[in-house]
C-alpha positions as CSV (number, residue, x, y, z in Angstrom):
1,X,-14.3,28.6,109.0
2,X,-11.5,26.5,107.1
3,X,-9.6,24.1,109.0
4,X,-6.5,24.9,108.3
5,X,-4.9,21.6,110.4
6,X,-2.3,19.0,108.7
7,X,-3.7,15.9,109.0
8,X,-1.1,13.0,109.4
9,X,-2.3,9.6,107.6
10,X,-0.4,6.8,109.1
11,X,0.0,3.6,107.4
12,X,-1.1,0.5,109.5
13,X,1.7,-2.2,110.0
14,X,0.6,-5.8,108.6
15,X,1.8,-9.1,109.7
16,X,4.2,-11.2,107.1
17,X,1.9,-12.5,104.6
18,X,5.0,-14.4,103.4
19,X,4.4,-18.1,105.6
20,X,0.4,-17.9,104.3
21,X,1.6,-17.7,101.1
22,X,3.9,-20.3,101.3
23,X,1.6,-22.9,103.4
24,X,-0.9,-22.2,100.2
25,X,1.8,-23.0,98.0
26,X,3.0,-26.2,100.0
27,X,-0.6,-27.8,100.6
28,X,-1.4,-27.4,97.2
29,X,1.6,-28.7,95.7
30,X,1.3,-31.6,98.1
31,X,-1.4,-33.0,97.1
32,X,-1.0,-32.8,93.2
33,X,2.7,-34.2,94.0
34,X,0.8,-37.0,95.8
35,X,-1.6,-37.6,92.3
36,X,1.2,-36.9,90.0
37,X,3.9,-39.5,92.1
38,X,1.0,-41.8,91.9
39,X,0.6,-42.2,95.4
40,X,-3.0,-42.0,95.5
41,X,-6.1,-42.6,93.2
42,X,-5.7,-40.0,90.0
43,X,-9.7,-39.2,90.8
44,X,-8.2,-37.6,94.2
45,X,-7.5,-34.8,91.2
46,X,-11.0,-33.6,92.6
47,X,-9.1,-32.2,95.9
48,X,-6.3,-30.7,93.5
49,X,-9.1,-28.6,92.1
50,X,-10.9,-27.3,95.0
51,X,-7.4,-26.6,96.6
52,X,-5.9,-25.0,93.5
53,X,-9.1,-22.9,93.1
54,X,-9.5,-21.4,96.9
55,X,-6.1,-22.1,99.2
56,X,-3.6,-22.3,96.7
57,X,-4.9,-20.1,94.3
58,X,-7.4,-17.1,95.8
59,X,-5.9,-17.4,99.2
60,X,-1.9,-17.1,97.8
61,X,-2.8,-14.4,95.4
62,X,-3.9,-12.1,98.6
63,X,-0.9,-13.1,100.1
64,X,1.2,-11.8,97.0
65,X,-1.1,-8.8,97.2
66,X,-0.1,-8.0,101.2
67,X,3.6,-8.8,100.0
68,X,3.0,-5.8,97.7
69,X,2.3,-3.5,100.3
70,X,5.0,-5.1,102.5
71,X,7.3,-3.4,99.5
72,X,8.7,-7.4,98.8
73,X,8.6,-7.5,95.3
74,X,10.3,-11.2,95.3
75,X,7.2,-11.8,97.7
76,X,4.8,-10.4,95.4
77,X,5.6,-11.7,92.4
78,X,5.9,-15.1,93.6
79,X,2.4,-15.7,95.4
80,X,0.6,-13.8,93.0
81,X,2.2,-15.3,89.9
82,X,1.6,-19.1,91.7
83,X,-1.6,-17.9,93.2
84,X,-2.4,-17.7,89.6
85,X,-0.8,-21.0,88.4
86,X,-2.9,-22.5,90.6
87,X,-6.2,-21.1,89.4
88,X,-5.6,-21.5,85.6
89,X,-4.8,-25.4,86.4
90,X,-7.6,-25.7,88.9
91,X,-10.1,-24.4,85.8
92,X,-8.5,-26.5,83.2
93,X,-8.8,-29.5,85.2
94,X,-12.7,-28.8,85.9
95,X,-13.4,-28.6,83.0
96,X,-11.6,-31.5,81.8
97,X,-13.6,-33.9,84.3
98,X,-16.8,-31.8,83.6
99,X,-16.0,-33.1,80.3
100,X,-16.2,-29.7,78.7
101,X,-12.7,-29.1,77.4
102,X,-9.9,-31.2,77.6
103,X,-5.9,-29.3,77.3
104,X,-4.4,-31.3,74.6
105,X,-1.0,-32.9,76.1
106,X,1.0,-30.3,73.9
107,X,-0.9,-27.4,75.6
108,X,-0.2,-29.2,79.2
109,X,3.7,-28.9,77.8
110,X,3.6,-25.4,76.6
111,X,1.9,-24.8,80.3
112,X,4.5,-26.4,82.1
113,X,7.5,-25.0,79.7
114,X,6.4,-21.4,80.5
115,X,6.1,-22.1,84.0
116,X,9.4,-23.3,83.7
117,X,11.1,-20.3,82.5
118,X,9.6,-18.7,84.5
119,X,10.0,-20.6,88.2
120,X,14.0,-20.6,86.6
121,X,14.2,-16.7,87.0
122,X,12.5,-16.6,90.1
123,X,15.1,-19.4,91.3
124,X,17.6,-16.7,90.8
125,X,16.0,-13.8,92.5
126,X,15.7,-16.3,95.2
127,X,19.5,-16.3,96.1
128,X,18.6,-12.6,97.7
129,X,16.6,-14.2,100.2
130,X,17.4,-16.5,102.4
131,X,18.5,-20.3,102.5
132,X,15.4,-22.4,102.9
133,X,13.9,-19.9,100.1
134,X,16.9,-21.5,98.1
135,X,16.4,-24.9,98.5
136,X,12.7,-24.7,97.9
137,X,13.1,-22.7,94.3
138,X,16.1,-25.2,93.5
139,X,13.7,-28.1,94.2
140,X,10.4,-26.6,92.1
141,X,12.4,-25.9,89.2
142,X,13.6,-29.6,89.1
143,X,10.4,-30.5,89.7
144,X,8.8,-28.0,86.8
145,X,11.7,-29.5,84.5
146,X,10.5,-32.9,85.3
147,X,7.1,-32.3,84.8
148,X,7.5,-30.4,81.5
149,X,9.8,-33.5,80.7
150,X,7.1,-35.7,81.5
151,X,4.3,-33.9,79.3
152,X,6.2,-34.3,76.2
153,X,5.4,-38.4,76.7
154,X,8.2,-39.8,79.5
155,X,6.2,-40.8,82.2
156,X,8.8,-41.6,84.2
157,X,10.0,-37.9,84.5
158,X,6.2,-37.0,84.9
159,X,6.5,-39.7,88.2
160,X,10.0,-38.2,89.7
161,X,8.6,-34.6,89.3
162,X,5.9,-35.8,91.8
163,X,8.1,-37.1,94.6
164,X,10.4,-34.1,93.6
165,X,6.9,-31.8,94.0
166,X,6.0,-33.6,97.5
167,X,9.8,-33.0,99.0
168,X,9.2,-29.2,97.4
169,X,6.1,-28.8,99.4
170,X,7.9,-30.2,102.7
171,X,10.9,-27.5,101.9
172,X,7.9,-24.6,101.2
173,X,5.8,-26.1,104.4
174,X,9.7,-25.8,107.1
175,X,9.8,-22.1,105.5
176,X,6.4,-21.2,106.1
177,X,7.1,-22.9,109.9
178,X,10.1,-21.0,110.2
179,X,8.5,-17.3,109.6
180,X,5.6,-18.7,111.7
181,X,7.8,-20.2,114.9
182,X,10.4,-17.1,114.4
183,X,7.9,-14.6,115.0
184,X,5.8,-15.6,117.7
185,X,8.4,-17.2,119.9
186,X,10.3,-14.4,118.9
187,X,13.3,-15.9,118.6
188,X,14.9,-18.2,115.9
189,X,13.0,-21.8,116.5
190,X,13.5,-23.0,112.7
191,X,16.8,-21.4,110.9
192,X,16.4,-20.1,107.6
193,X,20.0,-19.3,106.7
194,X,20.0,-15.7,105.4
195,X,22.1,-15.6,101.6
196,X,25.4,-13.7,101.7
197,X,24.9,-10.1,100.1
């Protein structure tokens, strides 16, 4: 005998993957900010690469995934696009100090100049967000100009996009605090300043 009853599939709510992708993000960018400022021993690289390989890459490129099915494209495109920044410069930096293939200094430009455009697009899409969101885009894309700056040979721009990186990874780390703190204290603990629509 047929069963002719509707079933109802419900979808199951999901937490904000938006503060784990950012506290990927954050870490990450820490610590190559710390390398790239010149704060620590460059061989501390070795931390960049297990980092950018599992938390700031794998781990942010979930998040970006759970932001799709949150329906944030901003969300979305942002962890899963850095997810995979992260990645591609955690490989290319293993095999450099495997020795296997080293990214000539114009290819480390080309990286950063594409990551550039694109971080500058994002920085606009970011002003439909909120405040903190702001100030952390406005900061990366000084830092990716810096940095893209510093690859064509000024190593003074490549050293001021690494304090500028470290100060971007505080802004990312108060965000990610923010949707943390907000949620479980349920009220607001850390402001975020929602943009005017």
């Amino acid at each position: 005998m047929a069963d002719n009853k509707v079933y109802e599939i419900k979808e199951s709510a999901i937490s904000d993957p938006g503060p784990l992708g950012l506290a990927c993000f954050a870490l990450t960018t820490f610590c190559l900010s710390m390398v790239n400022a010149g704060l620590v021993v460059a061989e501390s690289v070795a931390v960049v690469i297990a980092l950018a390989l599992v938390y700031g890459g794998t781990v942010q490129v979930l998040a970006g995934m759970w932001e799709f099915k949150k329906n944030n494209v901003f969300g979305a495109t942002a962890f899963s696009s850095y997810g995979g920044f992260w990645v591609s410069f955690g490989l290319f930096e293993l095999l450099a100090v495997q020795k296997v293939w080293v990214v000539p200094p114009q290819g480390v430009w080309l990286f950063l100049l594409a990551w550039t455009i694109f971080t500058a697009y994002m920085w606009i899409g970011s002003f439909g967000t909120n405040k903190a969101l702001v100030v952390t885009f406005t900061l990366l894309l000084l830092a990716f100009i810096l940095l893209t700056i510093g690859a064509a040979g000024n190593h003074a721009a490549h050293t001021w996009g690494g304090y500028v990186g470290i100060v971007t990874a505080f802004a990312a780390w108060y965000t990610s605090a923010a949707g943390i703190f907000n949620t479980v204290f349920g009220r607001v603990v850390l402001p975020v300043g929602p943009c005017k629509k």
